[in-house]
C-alpha positions as CSV (number, residue, x, y, z in Angstrom):
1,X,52.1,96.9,73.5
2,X,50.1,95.4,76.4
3,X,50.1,97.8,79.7
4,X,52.7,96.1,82.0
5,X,55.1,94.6,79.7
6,X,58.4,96.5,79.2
7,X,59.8,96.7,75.7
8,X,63.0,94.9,75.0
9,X,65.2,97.8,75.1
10,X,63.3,99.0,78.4
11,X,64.1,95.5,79.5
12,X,67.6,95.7,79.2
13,X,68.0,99.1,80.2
14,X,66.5,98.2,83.6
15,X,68.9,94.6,83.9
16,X,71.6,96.9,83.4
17,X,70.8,99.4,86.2
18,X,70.2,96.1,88.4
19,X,73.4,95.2,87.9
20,X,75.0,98.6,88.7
21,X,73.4,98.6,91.8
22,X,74.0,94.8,92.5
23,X,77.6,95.7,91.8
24,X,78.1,99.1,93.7
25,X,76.7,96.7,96.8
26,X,79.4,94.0,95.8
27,X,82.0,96.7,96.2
28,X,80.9,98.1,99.2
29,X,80.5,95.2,101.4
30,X,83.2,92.8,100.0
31,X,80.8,90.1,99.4
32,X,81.8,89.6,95.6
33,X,84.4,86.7,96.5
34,X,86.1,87.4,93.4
35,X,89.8,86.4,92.9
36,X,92.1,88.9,93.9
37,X,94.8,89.6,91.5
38,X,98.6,89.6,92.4
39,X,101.9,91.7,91.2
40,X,105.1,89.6,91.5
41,X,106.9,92.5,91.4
42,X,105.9,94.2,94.6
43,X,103.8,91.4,96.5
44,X,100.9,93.3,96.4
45,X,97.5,91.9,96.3
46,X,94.6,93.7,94.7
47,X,91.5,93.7,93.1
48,X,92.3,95.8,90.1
49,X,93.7,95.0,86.6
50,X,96.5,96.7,87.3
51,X,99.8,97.6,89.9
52,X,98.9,99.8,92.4
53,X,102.4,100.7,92.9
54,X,104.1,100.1,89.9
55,X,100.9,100.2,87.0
56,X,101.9,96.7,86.1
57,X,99.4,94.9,83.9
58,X,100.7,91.4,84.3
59,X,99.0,90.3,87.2
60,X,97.9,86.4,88.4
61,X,95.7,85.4,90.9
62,X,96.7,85.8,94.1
63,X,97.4,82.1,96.2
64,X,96.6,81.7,100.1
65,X,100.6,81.4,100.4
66,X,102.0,84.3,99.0
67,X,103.5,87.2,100.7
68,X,101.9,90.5,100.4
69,X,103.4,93.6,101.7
70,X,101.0,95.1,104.2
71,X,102.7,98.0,105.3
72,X,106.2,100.2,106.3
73,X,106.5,100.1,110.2
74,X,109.1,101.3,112.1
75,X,112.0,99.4,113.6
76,X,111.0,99.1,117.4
77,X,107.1,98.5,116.3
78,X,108.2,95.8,113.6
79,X,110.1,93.7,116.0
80,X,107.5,93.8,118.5
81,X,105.0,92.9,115.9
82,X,106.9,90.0,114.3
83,X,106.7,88.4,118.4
84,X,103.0,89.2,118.6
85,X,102.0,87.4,114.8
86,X,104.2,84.6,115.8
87,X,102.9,83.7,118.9
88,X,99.7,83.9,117.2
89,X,101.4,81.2,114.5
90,X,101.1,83.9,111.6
91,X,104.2,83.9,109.5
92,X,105.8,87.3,108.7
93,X,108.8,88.9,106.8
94,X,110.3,92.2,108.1
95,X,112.6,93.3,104.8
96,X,115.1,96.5,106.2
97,X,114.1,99.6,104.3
98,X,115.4,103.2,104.7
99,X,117.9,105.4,103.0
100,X,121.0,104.3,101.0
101,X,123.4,106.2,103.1
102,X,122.9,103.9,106.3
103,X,123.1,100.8,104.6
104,X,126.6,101.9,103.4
105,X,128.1,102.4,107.1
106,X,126.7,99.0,107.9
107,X,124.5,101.0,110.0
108,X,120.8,99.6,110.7
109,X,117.8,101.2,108.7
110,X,115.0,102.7,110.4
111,X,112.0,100.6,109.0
112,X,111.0,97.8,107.9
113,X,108.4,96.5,105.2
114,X,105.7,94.0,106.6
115,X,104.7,91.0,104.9
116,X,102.4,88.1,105.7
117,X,100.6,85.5,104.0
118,X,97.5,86.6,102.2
119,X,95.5,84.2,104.2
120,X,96.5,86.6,106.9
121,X,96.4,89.9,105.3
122,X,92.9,91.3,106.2
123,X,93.5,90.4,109.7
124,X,97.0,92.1,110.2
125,X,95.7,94.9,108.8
126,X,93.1,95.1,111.2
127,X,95.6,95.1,114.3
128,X,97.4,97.7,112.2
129,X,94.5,100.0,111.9
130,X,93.4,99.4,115.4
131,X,96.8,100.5,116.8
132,X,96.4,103.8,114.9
133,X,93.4,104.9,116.5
């Protein structure tokens, strides 16, 4: 074999830890612009094959439009949130959510569960995580 010239399997073995890397880079940065996959079943939008929440397989791709659940936020902080993303002309849900037991003396539950458009999803999330810290 001539000096400089990599065997095939050498070849290959070296495109493949390209790749990795390539791909570990992907992952990191969010630069891969792959499709993000979608579970009807809980509106969540991820980049696995499956559920987070409920290990469903039966995923599509996600659409600009849907609703994806972003997070549970309390009462008084959801209401005031829903003001905010709507003066901002970002559409969200607030579903109630809390224990059986208030919902049967008509009594209101203690937290809600956000959702907003995936187009908008990345950028609630960010107010969210900026108002934790």
């Amino acid at each position: 074999m001539k000096e400089g010239v990599l065997s095939r399997g050498s070849f290959f073995h070296l495109v493949n830890l390209i790749l990795l890397c390539v791909s570990d880079i992907i992952k990191e940065t969010g630069m891969g612009g792959c499709a993000m996959n979608f579970c009807e079943g809980c509106n969540i939008a991820c980049d696995g094959e499956r559920c987070p929440k409920c290990g469903r397989k039966k995923l599509r791709e996600v659409n600009e439009e849907d609703f994806c659940l972003v997070a549970k936020v309390d009462r008084l902080f959801g209401d005031n949130l829903k003001i905010n993303l709507e003066n901002e002309d970002i559409e969200c849900v607030l579903m109630p959510y809390g224990t059986g037991v208030k919902a049967q003396f008509a009594l209101p539950l203690e937290s809600y569960l956000l959702y907003v458009r995936y187009k908008n999803l990345d950028y609630v999330r960010q107010i969210l995580k900026e108002e934790n810290h």
